[in-house]
C-alpha positions, -999 to 999 in steps of 0.1 A, spaced: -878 316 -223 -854 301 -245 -864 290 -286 -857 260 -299 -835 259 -326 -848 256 -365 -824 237 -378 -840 207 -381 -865 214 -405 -836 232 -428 -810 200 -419 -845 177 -430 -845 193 -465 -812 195 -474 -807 158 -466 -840 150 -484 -819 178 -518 -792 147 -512 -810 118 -510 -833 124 -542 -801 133 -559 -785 103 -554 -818 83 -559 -821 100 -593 -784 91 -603 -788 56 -597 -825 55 -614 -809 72 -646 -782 47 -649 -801 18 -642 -834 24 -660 -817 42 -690 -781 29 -690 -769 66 -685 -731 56 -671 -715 80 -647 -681 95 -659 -657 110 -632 -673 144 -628 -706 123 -620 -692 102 -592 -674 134 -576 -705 150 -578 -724 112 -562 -695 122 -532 -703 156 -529 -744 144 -525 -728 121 -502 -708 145 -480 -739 169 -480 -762 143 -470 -743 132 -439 -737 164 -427 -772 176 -434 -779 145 -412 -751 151 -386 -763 186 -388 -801 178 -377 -794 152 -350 -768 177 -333 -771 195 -303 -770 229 -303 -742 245 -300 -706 229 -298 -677 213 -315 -694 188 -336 -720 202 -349 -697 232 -362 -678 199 -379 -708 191 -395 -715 225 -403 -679 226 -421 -686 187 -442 -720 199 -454 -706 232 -464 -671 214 -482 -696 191 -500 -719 221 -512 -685 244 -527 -669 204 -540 -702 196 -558 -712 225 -569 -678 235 -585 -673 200 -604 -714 203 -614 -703 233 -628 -671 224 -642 -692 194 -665 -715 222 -677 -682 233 -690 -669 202 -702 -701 196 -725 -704 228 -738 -668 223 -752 -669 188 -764 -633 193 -775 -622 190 -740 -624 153 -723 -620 136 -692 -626 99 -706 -606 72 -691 -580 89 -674 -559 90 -643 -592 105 -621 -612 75 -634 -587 50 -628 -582 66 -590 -619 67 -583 -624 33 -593 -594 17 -575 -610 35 -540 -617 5 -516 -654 12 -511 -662 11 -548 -668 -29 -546 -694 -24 -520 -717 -4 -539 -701 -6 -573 -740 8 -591 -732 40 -568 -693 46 -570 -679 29 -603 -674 58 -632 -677 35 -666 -689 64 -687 -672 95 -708 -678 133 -694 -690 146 -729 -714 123 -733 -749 140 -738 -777 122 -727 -815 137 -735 -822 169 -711 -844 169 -689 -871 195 -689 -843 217 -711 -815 211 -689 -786 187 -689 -777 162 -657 -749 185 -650 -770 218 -651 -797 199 -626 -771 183 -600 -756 229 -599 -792 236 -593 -791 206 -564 -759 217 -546 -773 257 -550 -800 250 -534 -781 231 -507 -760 263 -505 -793 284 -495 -803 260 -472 -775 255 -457 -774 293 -449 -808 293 -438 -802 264 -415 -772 285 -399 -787 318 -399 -814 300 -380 -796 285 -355 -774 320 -349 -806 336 -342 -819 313 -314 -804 323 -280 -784 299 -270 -766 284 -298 -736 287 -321 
């Protein structure tokens, strides 16, 4: 008798990590006029990137090409994210250092999809801006805790889907 895989339930939460993060991005800037900087909007890709491949990774059959693609986006999102979340944890602890209007923010902004959902993808504010923590922790520090915990399940989903007989 062959299992069924459980990936699913794994694939369900990490998309759910992504959504809420990108829900919480756009309720912070709109509610509290917290503007995203560069770093944020990599970050809103990485969430992005994560979020479709979670998605992809769930609605996959077992086995195969494409769900191994999916596989490697949600996994490129998770190290992407995770390193620029980091990276701004950096950036504010050493206010000295800035990433304010510069060549990155210019190139995000110019992208061709950024008119279509310009709330989501437009970075209008400076990197080493603080805004009030949250519950002791800056935006930054929350959004590495997001994309770590989207690193354990996206383990867990593909140590569960190694184990079932059957599939990749």
């Amino acid at each position: 008798m062959m299992q069924h895989s459980s990936v699913k339930p794994w694939a369900a939460l990490g998309f759910l990590i992504s959504a809420g993060a990108l829900a919480a991005a756009l309720f912070f800037q709109i509610s509290k006029d917290w503007f995203p900087c560069p770093l944020c909007i990599v970050q809103r890709y990485a969430y992005l990137a994560t979020l479709l491949g979670f998605l992809g990774l769930g609605l996959s059959r077992k086995g195969g090409f494409v769900a191994g693609l999916f596989a490697l986006l949600t996994l490129t999102g998770f190290i992407a994210g995770a390193g620029t979340a980091f990276y701004h944890v950096w950036v504010l602890s050493n206010p000295l250092q800035t990433c304010g209007v510069d060549p990155l923010q210019n190139t995000l902004n110019a992208l061709p999809w950024v008119s279509l959902w310009p709330d989501m993808f437009t970075a209008d504010g400076l990197c080493t801006e603080e805004y009030p923590p949250l519950l002791g922790l800056s935006l930054p520090m929350w959004s590495g805790i997001g994309f770590l915990a989207q690193g354990l399940v996206l383990l867990l989903a593909l140590r569960s889907r190694k184990s079932v007989r059957g599939s990749w």
